[in-house]
DSSP file (Angstrom, degrees, kcal/mol; ACC not computed):
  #  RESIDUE AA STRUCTURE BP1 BP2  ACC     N-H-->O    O-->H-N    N-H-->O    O-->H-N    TCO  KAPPA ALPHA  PHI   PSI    X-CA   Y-CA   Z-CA
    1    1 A X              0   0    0      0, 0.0     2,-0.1     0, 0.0     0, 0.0   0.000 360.0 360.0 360.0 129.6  127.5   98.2  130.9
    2    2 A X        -     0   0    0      1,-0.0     2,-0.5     2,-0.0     0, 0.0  -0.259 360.0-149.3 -89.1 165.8  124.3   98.9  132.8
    3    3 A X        -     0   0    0     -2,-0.1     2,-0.5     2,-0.0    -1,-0.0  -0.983  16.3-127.0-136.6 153.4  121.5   96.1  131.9
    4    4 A X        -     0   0    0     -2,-0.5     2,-0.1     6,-0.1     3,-0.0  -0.944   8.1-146.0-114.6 120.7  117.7   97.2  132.0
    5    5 A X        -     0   0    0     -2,-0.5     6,-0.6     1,-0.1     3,-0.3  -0.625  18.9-130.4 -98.5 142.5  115.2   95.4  133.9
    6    6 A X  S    S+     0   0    0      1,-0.2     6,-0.5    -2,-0.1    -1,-0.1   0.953 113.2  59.0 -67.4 -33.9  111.6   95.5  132.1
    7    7 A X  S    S+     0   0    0      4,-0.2    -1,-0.2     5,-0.1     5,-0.1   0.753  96.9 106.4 -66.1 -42.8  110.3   96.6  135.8
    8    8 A X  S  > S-     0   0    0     -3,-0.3     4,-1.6     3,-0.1     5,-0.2   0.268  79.6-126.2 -26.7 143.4  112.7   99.8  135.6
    9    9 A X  H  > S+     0   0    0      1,-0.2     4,-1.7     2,-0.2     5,-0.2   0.999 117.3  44.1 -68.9 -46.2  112.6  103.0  135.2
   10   10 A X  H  > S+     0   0    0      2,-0.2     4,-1.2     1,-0.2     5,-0.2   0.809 110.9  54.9 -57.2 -33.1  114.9  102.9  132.5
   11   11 A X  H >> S+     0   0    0     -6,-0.6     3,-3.2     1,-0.2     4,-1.7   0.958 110.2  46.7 -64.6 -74.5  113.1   99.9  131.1
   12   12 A X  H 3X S+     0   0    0     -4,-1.6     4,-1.8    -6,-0.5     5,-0.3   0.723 115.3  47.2 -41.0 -30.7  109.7  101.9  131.1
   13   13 A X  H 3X S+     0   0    0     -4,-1.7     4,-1.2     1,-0.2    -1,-0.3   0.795 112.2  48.3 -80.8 -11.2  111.4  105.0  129.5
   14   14 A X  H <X S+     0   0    0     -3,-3.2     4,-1.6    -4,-1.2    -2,-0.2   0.759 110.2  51.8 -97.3 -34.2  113.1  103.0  127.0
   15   15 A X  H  X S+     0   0    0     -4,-1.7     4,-1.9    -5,-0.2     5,-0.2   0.910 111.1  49.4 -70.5 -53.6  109.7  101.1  126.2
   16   16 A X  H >X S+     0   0    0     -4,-1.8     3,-2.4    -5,-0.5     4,-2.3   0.972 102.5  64.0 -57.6 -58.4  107.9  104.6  125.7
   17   17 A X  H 3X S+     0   0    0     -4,-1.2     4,-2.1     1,-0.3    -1,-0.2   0.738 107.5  36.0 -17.3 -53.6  110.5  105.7  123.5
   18   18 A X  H 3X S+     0   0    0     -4,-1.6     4,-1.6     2,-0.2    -1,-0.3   0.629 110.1  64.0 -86.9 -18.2  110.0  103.3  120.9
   19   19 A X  H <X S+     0   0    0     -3,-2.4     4,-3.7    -4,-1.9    -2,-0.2   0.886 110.9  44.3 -62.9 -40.8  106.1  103.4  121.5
   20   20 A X  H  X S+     0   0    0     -4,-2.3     4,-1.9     2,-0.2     3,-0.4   0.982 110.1  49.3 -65.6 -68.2  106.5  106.9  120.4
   21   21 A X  H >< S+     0   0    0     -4,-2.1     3,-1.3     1,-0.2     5,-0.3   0.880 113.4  50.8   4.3 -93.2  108.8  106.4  117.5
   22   22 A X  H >X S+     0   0    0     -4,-1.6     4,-2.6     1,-0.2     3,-1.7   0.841 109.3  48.2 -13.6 -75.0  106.5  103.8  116.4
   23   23 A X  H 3< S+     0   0    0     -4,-3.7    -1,-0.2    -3,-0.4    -2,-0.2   0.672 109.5  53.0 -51.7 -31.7  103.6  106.0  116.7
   24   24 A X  T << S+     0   0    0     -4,-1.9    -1,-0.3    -3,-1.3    -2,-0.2  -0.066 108.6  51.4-110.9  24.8  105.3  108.9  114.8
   25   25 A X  T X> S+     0   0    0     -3,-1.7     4,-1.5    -5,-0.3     3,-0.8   0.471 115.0  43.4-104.1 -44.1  106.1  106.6  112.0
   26   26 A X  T 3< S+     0   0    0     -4,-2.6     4,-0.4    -5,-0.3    -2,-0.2   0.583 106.2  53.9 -49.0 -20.6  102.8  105.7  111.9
   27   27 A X  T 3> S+     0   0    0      2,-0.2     4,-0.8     1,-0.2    -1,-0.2   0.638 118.9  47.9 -98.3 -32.3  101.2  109.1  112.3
   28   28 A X  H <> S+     0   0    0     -3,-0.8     4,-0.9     1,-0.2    -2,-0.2   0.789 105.2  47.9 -83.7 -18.5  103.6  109.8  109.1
   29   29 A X  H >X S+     0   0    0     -4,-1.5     4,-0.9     2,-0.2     3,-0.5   0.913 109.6  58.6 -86.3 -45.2  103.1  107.2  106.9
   30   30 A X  H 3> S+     0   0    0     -4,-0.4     4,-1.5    -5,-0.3    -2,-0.2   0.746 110.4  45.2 -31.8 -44.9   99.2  107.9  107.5
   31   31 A X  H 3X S+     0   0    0     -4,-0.8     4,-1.4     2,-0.2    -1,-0.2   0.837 110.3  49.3 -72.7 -35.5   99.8  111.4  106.2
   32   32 A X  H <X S+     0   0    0     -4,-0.9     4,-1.5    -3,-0.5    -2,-0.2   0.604 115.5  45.8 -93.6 -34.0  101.9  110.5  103.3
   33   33 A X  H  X S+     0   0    0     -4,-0.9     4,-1.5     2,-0.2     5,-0.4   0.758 116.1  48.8 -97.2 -23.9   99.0  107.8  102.3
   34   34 A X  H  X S+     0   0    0     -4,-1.5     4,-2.2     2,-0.2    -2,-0.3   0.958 114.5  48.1 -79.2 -50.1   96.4  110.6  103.0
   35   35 A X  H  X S+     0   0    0     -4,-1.4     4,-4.3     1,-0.2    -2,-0.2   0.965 110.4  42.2 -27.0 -84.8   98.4  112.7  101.0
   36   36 A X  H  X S+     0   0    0     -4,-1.5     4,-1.5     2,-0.2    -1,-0.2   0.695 113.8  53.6 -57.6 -34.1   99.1  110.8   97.8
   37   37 A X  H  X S+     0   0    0     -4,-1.5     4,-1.9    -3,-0.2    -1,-0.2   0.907 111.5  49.1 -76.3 -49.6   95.2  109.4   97.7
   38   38 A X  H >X S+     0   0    0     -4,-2.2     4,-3.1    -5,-0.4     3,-1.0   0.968 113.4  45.5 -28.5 -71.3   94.1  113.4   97.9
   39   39 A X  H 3X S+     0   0    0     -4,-4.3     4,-2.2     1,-0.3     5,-0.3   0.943 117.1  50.9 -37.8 -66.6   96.8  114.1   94.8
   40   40 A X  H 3< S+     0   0    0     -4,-1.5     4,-0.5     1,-0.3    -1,-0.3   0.583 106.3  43.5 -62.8 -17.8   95.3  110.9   93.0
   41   41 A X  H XX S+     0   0    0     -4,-1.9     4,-1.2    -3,-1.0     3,-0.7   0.843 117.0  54.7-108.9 -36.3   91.5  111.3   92.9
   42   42 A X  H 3X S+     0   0    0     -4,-3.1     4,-2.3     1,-0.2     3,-0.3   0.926 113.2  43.8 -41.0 -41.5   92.4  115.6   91.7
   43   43 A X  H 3X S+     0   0    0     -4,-2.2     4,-1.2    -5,-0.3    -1,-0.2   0.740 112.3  52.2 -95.1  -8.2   94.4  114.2   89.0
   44   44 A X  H <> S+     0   0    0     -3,-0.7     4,-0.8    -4,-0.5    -1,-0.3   0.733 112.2  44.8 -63.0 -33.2   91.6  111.7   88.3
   45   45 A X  H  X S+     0   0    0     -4,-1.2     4,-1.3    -3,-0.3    -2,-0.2   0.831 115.4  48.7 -98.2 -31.7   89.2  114.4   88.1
   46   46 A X  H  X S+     0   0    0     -4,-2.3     4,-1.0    -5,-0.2     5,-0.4   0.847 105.7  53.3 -66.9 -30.8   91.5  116.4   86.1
   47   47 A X  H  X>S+     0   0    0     -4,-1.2     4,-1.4     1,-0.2     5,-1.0   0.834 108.1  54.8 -71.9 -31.0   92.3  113.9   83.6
   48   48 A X  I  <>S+     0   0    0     -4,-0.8     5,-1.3     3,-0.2     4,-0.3   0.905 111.1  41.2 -70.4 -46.0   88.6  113.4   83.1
   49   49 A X  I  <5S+     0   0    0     -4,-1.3    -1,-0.2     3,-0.2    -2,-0.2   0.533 123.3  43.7 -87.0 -14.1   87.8  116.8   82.3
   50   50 A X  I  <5S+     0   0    0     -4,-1.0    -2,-0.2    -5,-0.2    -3,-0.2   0.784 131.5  12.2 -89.6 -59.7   91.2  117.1   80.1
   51   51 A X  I  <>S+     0   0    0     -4,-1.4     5,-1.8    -5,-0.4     4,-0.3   0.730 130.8  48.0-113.8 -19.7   91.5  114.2   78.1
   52   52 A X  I   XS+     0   0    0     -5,-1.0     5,-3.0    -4,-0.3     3,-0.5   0.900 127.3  25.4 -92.4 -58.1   87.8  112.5   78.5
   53   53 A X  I   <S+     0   0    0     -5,-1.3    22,-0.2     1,-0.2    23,-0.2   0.611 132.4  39.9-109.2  -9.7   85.7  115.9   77.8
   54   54 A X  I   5S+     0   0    0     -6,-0.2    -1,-0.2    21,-0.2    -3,-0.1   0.309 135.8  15.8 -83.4   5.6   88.4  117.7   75.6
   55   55 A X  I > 5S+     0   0    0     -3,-0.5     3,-0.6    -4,-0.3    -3,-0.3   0.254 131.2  32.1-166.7 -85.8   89.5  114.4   73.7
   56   56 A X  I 3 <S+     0   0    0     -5,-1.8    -3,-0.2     1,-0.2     4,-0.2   0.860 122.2  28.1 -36.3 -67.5   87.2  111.8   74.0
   57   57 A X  T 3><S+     0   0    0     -5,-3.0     4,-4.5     1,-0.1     5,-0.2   0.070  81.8 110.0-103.8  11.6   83.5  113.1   74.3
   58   58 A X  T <4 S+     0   0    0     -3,-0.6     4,-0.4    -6,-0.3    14,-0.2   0.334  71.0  54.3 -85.5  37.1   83.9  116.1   72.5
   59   59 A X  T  > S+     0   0    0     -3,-0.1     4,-0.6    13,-0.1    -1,-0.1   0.600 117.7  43.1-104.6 -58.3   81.8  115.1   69.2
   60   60 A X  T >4 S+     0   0    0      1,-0.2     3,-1.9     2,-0.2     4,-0.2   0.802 116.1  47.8 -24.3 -60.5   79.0  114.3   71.8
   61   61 A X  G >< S+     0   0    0     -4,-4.5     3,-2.0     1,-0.3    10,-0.3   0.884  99.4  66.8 -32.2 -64.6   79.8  117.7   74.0
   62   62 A X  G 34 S+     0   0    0     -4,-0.4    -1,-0.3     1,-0.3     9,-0.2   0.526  80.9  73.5 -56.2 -13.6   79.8  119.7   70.9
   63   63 A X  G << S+     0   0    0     -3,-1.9    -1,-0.3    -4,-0.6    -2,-0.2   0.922  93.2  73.9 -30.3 -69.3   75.8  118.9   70.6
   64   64 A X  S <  S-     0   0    0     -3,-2.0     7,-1.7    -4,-0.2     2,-0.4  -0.498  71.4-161.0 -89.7  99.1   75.6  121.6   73.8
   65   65 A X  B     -A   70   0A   0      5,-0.2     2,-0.2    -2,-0.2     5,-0.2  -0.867  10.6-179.2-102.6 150.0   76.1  125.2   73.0
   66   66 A X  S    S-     0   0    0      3,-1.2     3,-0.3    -2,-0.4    -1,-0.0  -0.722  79.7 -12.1-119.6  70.7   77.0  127.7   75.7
   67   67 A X  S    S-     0   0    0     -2,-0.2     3,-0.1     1,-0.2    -1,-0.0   0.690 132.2 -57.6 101.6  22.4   77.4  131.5   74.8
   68   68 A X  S    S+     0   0    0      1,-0.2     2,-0.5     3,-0.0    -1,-0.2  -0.053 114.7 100.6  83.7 -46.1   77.3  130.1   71.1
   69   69 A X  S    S-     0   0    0     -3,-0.3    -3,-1.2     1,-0.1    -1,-0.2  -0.598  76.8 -92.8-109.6 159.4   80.3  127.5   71.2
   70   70 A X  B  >  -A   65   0A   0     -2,-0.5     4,-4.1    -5,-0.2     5,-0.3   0.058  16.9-141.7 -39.1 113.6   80.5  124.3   71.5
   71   71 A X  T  4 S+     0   0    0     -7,-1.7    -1,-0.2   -10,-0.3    -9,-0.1   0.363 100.1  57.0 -70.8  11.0   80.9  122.9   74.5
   72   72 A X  T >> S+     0   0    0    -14,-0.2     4,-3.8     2,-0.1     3,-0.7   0.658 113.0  45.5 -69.0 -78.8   83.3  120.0   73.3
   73   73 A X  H 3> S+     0   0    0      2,-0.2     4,-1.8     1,-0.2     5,-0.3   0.982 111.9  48.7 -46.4 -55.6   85.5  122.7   72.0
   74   74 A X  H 3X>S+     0   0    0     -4,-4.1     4,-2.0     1,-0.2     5,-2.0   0.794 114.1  48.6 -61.6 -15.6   85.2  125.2   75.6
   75   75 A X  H <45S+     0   0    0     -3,-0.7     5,-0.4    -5,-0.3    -1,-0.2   0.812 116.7  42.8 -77.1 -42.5   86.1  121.8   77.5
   76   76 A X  H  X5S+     0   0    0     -4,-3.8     4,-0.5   -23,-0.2    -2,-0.2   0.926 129.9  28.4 -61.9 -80.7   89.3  121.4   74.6
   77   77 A X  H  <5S+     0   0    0     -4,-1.8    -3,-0.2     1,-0.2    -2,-0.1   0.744 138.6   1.6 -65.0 -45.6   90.2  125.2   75.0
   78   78 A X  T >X5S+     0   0    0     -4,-2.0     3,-1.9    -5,-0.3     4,-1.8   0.807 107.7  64.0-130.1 -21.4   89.4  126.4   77.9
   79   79 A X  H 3><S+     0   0    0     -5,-2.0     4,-0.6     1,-0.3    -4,-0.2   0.429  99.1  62.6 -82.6   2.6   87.8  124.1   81.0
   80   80 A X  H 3< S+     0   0    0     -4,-0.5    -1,-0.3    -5,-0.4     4,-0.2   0.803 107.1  41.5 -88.2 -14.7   90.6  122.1   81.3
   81   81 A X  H X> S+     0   0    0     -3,-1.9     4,-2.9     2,-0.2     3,-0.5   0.935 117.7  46.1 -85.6 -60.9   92.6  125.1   82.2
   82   82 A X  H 3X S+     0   0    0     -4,-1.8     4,-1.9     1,-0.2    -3,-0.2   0.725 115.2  46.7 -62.7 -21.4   89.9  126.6   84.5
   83   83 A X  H 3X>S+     0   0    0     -4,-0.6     4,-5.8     3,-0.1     5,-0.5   0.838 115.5  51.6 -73.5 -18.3   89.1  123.0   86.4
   84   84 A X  H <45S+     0   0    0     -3,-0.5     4,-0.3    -4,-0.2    -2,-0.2   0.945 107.5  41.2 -91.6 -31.3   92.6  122.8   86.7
   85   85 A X  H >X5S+     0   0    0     -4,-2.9     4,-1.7     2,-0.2     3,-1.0   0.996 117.2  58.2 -49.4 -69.5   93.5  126.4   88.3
   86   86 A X  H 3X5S+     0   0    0     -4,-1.9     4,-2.2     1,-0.3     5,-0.3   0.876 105.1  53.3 -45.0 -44.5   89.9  125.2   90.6
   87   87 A X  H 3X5S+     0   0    0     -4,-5.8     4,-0.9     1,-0.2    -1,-0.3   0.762  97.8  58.6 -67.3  -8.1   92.0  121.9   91.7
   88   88 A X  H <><S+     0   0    0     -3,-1.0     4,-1.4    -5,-0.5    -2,-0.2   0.893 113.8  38.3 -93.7 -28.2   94.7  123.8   92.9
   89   89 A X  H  X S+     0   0    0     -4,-1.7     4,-1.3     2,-0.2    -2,-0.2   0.902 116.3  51.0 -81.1 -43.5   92.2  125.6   95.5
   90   90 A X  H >X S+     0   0    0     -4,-2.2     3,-1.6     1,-0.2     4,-0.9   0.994 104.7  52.7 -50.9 -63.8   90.5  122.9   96.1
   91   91 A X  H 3X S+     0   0    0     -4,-0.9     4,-2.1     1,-0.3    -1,-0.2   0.809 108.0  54.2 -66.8 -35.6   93.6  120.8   96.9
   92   92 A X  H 3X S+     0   0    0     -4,-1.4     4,-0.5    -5,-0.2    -1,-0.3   0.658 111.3  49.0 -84.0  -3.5   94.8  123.7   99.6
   93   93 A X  H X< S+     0   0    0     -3,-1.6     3,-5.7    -4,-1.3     4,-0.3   0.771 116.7  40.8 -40.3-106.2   91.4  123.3  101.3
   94   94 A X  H 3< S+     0   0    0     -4,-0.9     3,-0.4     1,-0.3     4,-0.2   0.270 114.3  49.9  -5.8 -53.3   91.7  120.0  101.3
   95   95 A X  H 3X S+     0   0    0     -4,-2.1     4,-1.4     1,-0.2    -1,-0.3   0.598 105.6  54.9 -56.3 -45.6   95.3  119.6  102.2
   96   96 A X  H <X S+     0   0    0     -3,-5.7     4,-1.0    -4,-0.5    -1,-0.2   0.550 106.4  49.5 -76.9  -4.4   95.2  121.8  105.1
   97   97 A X  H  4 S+     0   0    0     -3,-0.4    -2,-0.2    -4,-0.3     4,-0.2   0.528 112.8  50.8 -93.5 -23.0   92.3  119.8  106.8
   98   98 A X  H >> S+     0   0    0      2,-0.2     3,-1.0    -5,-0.2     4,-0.8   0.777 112.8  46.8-100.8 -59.9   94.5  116.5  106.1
   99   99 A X  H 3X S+     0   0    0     -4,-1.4     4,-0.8     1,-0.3     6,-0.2   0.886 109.4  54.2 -62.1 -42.0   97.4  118.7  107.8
  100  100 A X  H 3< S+     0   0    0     -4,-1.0    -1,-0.3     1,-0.2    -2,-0.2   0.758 111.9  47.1 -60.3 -26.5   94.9  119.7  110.9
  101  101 A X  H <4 S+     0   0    0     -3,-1.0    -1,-0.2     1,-0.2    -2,-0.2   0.556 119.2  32.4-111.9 -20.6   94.3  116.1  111.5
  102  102 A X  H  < S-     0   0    0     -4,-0.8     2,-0.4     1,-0.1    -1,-0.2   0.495 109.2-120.1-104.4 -20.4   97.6  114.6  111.4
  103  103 A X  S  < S+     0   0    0     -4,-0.8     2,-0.9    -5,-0.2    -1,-0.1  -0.776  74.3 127.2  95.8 -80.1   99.4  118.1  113.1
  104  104 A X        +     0   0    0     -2,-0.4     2,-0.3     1,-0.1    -4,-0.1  -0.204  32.3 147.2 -89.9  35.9  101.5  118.8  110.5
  105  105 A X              0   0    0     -2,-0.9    -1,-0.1    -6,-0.2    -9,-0.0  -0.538 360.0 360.0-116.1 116.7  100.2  122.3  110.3
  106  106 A X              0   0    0     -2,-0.3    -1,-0.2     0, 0.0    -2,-0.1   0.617 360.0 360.0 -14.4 360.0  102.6  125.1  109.2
C-alpha cells in the first residue's frame, strides 16, 4: 500500500481533488438555495394576488371599476390566472440568469 506524503505529488492531487468536490457541493447547494428562494417569493406573489386580492380584499377591490366590473371580481376570475401564466415567464427569465451564474446552463 503506497502512503502519501502531504509534500507529494500525489498528496497535492489528492488535496485538490477534494477542494474541488467541496467546491462543487458548494457551487450546488448554492443553486438549489438560489433556486428554492426564486420558487418562494413567485408563489408569495402569487398567493397574494390569488387568495389576498381574489379572497380577502375583494369587498374593498370591488370599490374600483375597470371596463365596468369590479375589480375584486376580475382579480377572483381572472388576474389570478393571468399573474399566474406572467410568473411562469418571469420565473424562466429569472431562472436562467440563476443558471448563468452558477453554470448550470442547458
Amino acid at each position: 500500500m503506497a502512503t502519501i506524503t502531504p509534500g507529494s505529488t500525489a498528496g497535492m492531487a489528492a488535496t485538490q481533488a477534494v477542494k474541488e468536490k467541496t467546491t462543487s457541493q458548494t457551487n450546488a447547494s448554492d443553486y438549489w438555495k438560489a433556486n428554492v428562494r426564486l420558487l418562494l417569493i413567485l408563489l408569495a406573489v402569487w398567493f397574494t394576488v390569488s387568495f389576498g386580492f381574489g379572497i380577502l380584499l375583494v369587498e374593498p377591490l370591488n370599490a374600483i371599476q375597470i371596463g365596468g366590473f369590479k375589480l375584486g371580481f376580475w382579480f377572483a376570475q381572472q388576474g389570478a390566472i393571468y399573474v399566474f401564466v406572467a410568473l411562469i415567464f418571469v420565473y424562466s427569465a429569472l431562472i436562467k440568469r440563476v443558471e448563468r451564474s452558477f453554470g448550470v446552463e442547458d
